[in-house]
Structures are given as structure tokens and as C-alpha cells.
N, C-alpha and C positions, 0 to 999 in steps of 0.2 A: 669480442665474445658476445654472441647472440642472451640477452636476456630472459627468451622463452620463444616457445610457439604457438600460435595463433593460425586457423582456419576460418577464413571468412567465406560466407557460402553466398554469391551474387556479385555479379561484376556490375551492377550499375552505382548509381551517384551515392548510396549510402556503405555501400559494401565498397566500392571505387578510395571512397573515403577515409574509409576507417584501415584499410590496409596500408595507407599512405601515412597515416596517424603513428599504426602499431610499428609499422617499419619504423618510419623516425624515432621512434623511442626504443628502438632496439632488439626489437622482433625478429623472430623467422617469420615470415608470413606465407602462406599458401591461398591463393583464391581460387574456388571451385568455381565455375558455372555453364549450366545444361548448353547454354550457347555455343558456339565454334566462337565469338569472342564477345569483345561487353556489352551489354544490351544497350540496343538501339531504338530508336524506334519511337513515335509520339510527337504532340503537340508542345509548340516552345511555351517553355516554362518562367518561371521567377525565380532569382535568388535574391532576399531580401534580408534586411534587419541583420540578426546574428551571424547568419551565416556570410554574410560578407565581413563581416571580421575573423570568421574560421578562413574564408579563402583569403585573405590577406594575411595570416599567421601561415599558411600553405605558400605562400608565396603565387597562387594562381590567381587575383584578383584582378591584376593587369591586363591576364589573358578573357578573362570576363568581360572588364570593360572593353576589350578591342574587338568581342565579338558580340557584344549588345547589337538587339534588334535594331533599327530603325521604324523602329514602332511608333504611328503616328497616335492611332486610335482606334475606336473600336466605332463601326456603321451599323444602326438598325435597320432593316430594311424592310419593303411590304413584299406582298405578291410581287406586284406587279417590279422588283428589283426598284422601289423607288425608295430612297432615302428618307428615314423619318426620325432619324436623330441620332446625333455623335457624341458618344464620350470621346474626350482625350484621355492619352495613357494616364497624366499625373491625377486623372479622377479616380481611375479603377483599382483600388485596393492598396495605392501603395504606402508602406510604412515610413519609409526615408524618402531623400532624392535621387539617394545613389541605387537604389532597386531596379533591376536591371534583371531585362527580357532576354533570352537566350534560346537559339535552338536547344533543343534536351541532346541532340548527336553530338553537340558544340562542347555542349557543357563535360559529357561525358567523353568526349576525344582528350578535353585537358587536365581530366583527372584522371584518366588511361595514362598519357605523356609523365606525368609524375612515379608513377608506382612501375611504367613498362617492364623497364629492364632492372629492377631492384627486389620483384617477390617473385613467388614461383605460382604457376597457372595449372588448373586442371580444367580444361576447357572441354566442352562436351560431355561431363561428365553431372555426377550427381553423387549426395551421400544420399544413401540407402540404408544405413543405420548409426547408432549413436548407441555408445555405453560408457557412462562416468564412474568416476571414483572422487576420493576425495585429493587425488595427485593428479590427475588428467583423463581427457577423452580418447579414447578407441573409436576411429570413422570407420564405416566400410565404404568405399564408393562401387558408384555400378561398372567399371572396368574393372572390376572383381579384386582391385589394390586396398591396402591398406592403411591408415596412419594414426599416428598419437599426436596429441597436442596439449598445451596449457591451455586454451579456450577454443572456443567454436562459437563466433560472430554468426548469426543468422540475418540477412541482408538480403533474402531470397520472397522479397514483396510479398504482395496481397496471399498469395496462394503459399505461401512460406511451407514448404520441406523442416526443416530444423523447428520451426514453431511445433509440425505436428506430430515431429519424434518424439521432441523432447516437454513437450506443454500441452498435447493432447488437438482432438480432431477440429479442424477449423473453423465448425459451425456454431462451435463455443465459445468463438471470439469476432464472430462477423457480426455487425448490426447491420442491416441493408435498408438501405437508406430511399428503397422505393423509383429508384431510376435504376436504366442502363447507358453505358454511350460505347459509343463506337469514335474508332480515330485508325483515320487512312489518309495515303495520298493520292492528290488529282492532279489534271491538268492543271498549272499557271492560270492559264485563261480566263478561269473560273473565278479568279479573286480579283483583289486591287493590291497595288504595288504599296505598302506596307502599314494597310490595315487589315483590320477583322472582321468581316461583313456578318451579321447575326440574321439568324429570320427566324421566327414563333411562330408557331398555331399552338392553343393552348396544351401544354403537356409536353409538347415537343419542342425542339433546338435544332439549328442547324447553322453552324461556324464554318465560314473557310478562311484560313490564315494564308499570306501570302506575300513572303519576303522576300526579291530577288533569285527567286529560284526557276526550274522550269518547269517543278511542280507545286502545288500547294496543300497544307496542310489542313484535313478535313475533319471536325467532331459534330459527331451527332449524339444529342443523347432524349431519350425520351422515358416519363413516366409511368410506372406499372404498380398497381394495386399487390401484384406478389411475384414471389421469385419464378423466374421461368429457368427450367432445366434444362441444360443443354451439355454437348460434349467437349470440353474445353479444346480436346484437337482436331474436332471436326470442323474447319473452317469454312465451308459452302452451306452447313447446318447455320451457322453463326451468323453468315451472310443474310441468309433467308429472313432470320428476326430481324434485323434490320431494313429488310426491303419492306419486311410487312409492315411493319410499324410506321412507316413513310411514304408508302405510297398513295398514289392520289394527293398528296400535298403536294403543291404548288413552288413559286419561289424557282429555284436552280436545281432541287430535286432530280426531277427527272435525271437529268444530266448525271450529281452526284451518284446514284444510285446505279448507274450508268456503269459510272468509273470505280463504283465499290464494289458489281462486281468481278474487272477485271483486277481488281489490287491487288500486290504482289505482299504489299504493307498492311497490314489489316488485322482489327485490335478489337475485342469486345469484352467487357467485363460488367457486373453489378458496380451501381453507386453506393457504397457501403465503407464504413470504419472499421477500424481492427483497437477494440477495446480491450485490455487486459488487466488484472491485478497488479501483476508484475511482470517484468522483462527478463526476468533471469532466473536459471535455474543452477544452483549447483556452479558449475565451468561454462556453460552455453549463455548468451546473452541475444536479445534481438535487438535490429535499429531500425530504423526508416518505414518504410509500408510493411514490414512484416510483425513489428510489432505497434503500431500505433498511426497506421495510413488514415490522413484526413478527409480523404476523396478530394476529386478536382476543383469542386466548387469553394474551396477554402482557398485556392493558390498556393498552400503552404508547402507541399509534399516535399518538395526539394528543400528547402531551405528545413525542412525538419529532420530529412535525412541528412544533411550535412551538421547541422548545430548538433542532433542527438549523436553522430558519429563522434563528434570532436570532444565532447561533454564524456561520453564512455570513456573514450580511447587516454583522457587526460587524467580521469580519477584512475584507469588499471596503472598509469605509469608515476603518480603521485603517490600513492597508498602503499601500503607494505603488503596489503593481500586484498586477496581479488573480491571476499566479502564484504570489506567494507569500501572497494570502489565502487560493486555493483549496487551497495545499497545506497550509495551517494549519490548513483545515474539515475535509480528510480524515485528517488525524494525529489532530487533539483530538476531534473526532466519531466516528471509529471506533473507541475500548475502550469508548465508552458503549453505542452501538447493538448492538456484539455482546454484548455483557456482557446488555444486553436481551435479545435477540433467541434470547440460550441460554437462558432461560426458559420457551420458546413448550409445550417438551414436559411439564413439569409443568404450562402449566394446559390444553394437552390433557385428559391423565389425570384433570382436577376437573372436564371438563365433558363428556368423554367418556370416563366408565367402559369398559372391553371387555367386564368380566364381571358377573352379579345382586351377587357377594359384595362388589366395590369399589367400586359403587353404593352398597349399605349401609357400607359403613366410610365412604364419602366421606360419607353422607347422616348422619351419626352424628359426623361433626369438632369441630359449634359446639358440644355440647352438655359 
């Protein structure tokens, strides 16, 4: 006998997670997302600290360790592609030794494999609205269906649906952090076989990752004095800002800019936080980048959406009611996330120099 149900709205690593969670503790689960299936897509990430103890209570930690990168280091580079200094992996950020690099498609294939064939999917779709009570939620999604549930997880990141139903318009909760980046894939070619080449001009970034594949993984990201508006599904609009912002810089540019704008892959968003009072309203709760995204320059994102998945998903199935697990996700969850989250501006400054001289000190760290 099913102990309740649960809508979780996003199939990636925090929504991925928490439906894995609610399932094992005796949920119906349902995952909605706009996708045809779980979101892909992105530069390999970290999962560190806590959350390797949530994927080893998961039993996926194995699966982790067997698809760790072979991540050497990370290369500064100048114009002219000439090398000007190396971190190794165990210098850049990590908390443990077992912190471990992973493609994000990698990561998110093995926490797909867990939940497959055990919840039910509404793929392609979206909720469209949201009405509570104090017994359960009323969804509507946009295939004009209906449903009720005991909770509604919001796991639908930066741009969160369910945040803006149920917590109000998103420019209340974004702080923008004065950059943008972009993340596509290129040519292999373009990289080295299992580093990270960087290259500066001041303000600006440019990464290509490159791990046994036959393409490589590309982030650019540069700084901006204010928001620039744009059509989130206009992607040849989206393209543009980033040709502008890059061109005439030097380096493998050209090239890149080349291949970003044939990219089938292709990502642009604000470097910004998603700050809030609280996570939960009523039956609705958020996790991962929808309610508390640190941006990329913390490395945290993933392991935050896993740890705050597991932390929720563990106080609803401990507690006798869902007020006081929520209000045990937002006491215990909130000195980690900001204590994260105040990080964001130091690794700005390693990965966005402002001036030629902090490029070189930065480029000049590993040695």
C-alpha cells in the first residue's frame, strides 16, 4: 500500500533524486518534464562531500566511481595557445578525495536507471497551474489532464514553473550575479585529451573540456555591468550575444564561435542565485536550482541538489506530517546552502579575471 503521492516537476539530478527517494519510502511518484525525457545537456560536473554519502545510501556511488572523469587538470593558456600554467584536479575546489568529476548526461543516465521503470512520467508536458488545500494539491498540466497529489516537489531549476505558481514571479528571487555563460559542444579537436584548457581577456572565459569523446565540451562566460534581455526560446537571438561578446578575441575563438553557431547543444543563461526565505509553501516544496541555484562558479549545484533532495525526501518519511518535515528541510538545509552559496564571488574572480595582472597571478597559482 502506496503511502501517499508526490509530483515532482523536473527530470534532472535534483528532481531524478528526490523521486528515487519518495519512491523508496513508499510513494506514488509522478515526474512531469517539458522535455521528451530527462534533461541533458552541460558541462561535467562534481559530486562532492555529502552528497556521496546520499549516492551511496542510493546504492549509485559505484556507478559514479566507474564513470569518474579521467580528469587530469586544468591548463591556462595565452593567445598565442601557449601554456602558462597548470592546476591539478586535487588543487581545484575539492572537499574530500573521493569528489569525483562526472559527465552531467552520466550522472543523470544513473539516476534515470534507478527511478525508470518504478514512477510514472509525464514527459513533454508542464503544470500550468496549482491549487492547495490543506488535504492536497489540484495540478493542471498543459495536455489539458488532471491530477491530485499529497505534495508537489519543484525540481524545475533556475527558471522554476512551480516556484512562480506557487511563491510568486522569479525576479523576486534572482540575484544576478553580473555575468553570463554559455555551454555547447565542439569539435574534439579543439581540446586536449582529459584536460580543461582556459583562456582570459579580462572579463571574459573561455573553457573547453575534453574527455575521450568526439566532441568537447565548450563554456564561455563573460561579464556584464546589467541584465541583458533576451527570448529564452530564441536561440540564434541567444547565439548572437555571445558572438558579440567574443569576437575579435583571440585564442581558439574564432574556431569556437565557428562551431557555436552550428550547435545543435547550446545553452545560455544569467550567472545568478536563486535566494529565498523559504522553500516551502503549504504541500509544494522546491530543491536544487529552483530553489536555492549557487551558480557554476561554486561547483556545488549538483551535489546541492542531491544532498537538499535527500534531506527533504528523509524528514517527509520520518515526521508524522509534512509541516514539520518542511520546517526541518528549511532550518537544516539553510547554513549549508548559504555557507555554499557565499563562495560564488571567489570562484567568479578564478574564472573571471577583470584585469591582464590577475589573469597572470591567477594563471601562475598551480605552480
Amino acid at each position: 500500500m502506496k503511502t501517499g503521492s508526490v509530483l515532482v516537476s523536473g527530470a534532472s539530478i535534483a528532481g531524478l533524486t528526490m523521486a528515487y527517494w519518495m519512491n523508496h519510502y513508499g510513494y506514488d511518484v509522478t515526474i512531469v518534464e517539458i522535455g521528451h525525457q530527462p534533461r541533458r545537456g552541460g558541462t561535467p560536473i562534481d559530486v562532492r562531500g555529502e552528497a556521496l554519502d546520499c549516492a551511496r545510501r542510493m546504492g549509485i556511488l559505484d556507478a559514479i566511481k566507474k564513470a569518474k572523469l579521467p580528469t587530469k587538470g586544468l591548463k591556462f593558456m595565452n593567445e598565442q595557445n601557449e601554456l602558462q600554467g597548470t592546476m591539478l584536479v586535487e588543487q581545484i575546489g575539492a572537499i574530500t578525495p573521493d569528489d569525483t568529476e562526472i559527465r552531467r548526461d552520466d550522472l543523470v543516465d544513473i539516476l534515470y536507471a534507478k527511478v525508470r521503470n518504478s514512477v510514472n512520467y509525464k514527459f513533454a508536458n508542464r503544470i500550468t497551474q496549482l491549487e492547495q488545500n490543506a488535504e492536497y494539491v489540484n495540478v493542471s498540466f498543459e495536455d489539458k489532464t488532471f491530477g491530485t497529489y499529497d505534495f508537489v516537489i519543484g525540481a524545475d531549476g533556475i527558471h522554476s514553473g512551480v516556484r512562480k505558481l506557487t511563491f510568486g514571479k522569479e525576479e523576486q528571487f534572482t540575484h544576478f550575479l553580473n555575468f553570463y555563460f554559455s555551454v555547447f559542444t565542439v569539435d574534439g579537436s579543439l581540446g586536449e585529451q582529459n584536460y580543461a584548457h582556459m583562456y582570459n581577456t579580462p572579463n571574459n572565459m573561455a573553457t573547453v573540456y575534453f574527455y575521450n569523446k568526439d566532441s568537447a565540451d565548450t563554456l564561455l562566460a563573460f561579464r556584464a555591468s546589467n541584465q541583458i534581455t533576451f527570448d529564452r526560446y530564441n536561440i540564434e537571438q541567444q547565439k548572437q550575444i555571445v558572438i558579440d561578446a567574443f569576437e575579435g578575441i583571440g585564442w581558439k575563438l574564432p574556431q569556437l564561435l565557428e562551431e557555436l553557431k552550428v550547435a545543435d547543444t547550446f545553452y545560455l543563461d544569467q550567472g545568478c542565485q536563486i535566494k529565498m526565505p523559504t522553500w516551502t509553501s503549504g504541500r509544494v516544496a522546491l530543491i536544487g536550482d529552483a530553489g536555492y541555484a549557487p551558480a557554476f562558479p561554486t561547483g556545488m549545484g549538483s551535489t546541492l541538489a542531491i544532498h537538499g533532495a535527500s534531506i527533504l525526501a528523509d524528514a517527509i518519511a520520518e515526521c508524522g506530517n509534512h509541516q514539520t518535515a518542511f520546517e526541518i528541510y528549511n532550518e537544516t538545509f539553510r547554513p549549508i546552502v548559504e555557507k555554499l552559496q557565499a563562495t560564488v564571488y571567489d570562484g567568479i574572480s578564478f574564472v573571471l579575471p577583470p584585469t591582464i595582472d590577475k589573469i597572470y597571478a591567477r594563471n601562475k597559482m598551480g605552480e
